[in-house]
N, C-alpha and C positions, 0 to 999 in steps of 0.2 A: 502484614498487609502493606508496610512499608515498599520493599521491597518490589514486589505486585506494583504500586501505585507507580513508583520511578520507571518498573519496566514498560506496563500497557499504558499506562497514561504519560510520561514523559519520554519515553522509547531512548532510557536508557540501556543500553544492551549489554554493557556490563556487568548488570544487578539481578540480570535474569534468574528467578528462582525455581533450583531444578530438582531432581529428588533425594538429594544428600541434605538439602534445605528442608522441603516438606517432611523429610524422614527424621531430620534434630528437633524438627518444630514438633511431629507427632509423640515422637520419645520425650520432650520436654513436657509432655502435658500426662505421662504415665500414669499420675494417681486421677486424673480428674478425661475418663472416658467420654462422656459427653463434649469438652471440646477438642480431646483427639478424634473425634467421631467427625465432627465439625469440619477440622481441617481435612481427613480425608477425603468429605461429601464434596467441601471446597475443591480442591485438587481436579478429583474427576468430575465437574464442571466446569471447571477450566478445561480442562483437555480434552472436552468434547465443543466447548467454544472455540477455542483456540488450537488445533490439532496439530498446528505444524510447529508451536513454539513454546506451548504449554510442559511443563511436568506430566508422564504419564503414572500413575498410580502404579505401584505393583505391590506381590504379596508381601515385601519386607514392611511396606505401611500398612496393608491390611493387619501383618501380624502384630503391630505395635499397637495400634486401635484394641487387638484382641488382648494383647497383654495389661493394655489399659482396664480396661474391662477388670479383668481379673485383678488389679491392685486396685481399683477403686470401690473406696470403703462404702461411700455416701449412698452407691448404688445398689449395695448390698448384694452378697455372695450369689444369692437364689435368682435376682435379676439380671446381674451380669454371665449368670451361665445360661438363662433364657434369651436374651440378646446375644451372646458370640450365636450361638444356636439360628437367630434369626438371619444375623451380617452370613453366615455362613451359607445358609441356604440360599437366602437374598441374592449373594452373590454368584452361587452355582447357577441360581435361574437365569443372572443378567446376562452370564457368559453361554447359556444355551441361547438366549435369544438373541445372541451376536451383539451385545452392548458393551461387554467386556472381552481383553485381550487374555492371553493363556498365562501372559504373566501375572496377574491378577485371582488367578484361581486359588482360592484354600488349598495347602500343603499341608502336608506331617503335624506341623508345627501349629497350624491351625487348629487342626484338628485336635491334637494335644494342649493345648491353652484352652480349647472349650471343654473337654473330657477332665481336665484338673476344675474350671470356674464347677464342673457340677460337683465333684468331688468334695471340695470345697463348699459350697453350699449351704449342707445341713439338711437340706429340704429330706422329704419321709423317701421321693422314688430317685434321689440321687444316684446312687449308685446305677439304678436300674437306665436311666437318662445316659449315663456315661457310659454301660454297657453298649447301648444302642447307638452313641454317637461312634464306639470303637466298632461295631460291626458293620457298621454303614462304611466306615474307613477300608474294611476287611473286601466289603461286598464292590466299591466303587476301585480298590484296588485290580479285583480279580477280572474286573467287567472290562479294563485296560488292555488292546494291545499292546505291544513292545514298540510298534512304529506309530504307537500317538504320541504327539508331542507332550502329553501331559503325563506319561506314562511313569509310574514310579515316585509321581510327586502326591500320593497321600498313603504312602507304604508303611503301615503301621510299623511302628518299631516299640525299643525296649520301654520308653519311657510311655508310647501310650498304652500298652499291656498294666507295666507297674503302676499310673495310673489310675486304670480302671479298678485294679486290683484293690486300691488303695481305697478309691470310692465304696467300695464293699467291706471292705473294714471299719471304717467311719460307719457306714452302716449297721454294724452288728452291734456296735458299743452302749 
């Protein structure tokens, strides 16, 4: 907040905090999801206050917030894979409603850090949750043409199959 204070309140312009800032700050806060959550929500209110000078959010901070998620203990495996689940949607909805940019859309790797947080879990319909976050992956890839600009950014790949896979193993045991 430092940083923030010197730029908008003393308009020093060599302090300005941009996303290689917001993106050390979220990384730094990896076991403890809640206030990487924090600084994202921060962020993109900034940059809908401040549009021309602010940090824009994109998905390498939503993926950190997600990976928070998923190494934080306090919140427990079963909540943190209901939560990626919820940022994930949340955020597809904000970008249908033109509130968010296309950089900001859940990728691969989104989608993959919440298919593991179920995985990971324990809960009784894990597996069955990570199958369905991986076919919604399947379903929102095929529904892509080739000239949208999002196209190919949630193309399941090897790790979200082995994944899922994974989830259903942890299940059988």
């Amino acid at each position: 907040h430092r940083m923030e204070y010197m730029y908008y309140e003393k308009n020093i312009s060599r302090v300005r905090p941009d996303e290689i800032t917001y993106g050390a700050v979220i990384d730094a806060f990896r076991s403890n999801a809640t206030r990487a959550e924090g600084v994202l929500q921060h962020m993109k209110s900034l940059s809908i206050a401040n549009p021309q000078t602010a940090a824009r959010p994109t998905v390498r901070h939503f993926n950190g917030v997600l990976a928070a998620l998923a190494n934080s203990s306090p919140l427990g495996a079963a909540d943190a894979a209901i939560r990626a689940e919820q940022l994930i949607q949340q955020t597809e909805e904000e970008f249908d409603e033109g509130n968010v940019s296309s950089n900001f859309l859940p990728d691969t790797m989104s989608y993959n850090i919440a298919i593991n947080c179920w995985a990971r879990s324990g809960r009784p319909l894990a597996a069955e949750n990570a199958e369905k976050i991986l076919n919604r992956m399947e379903r929102k890839y095929q529904s892509f043409k080739p000239t949208d600009e999002t196209f190919s950014r949630v193309r399941p790949d090897a790790v979200s199959f082995n994944t899922a896979i994974a989830a259903w193993s942890r299940t059988a045991k």
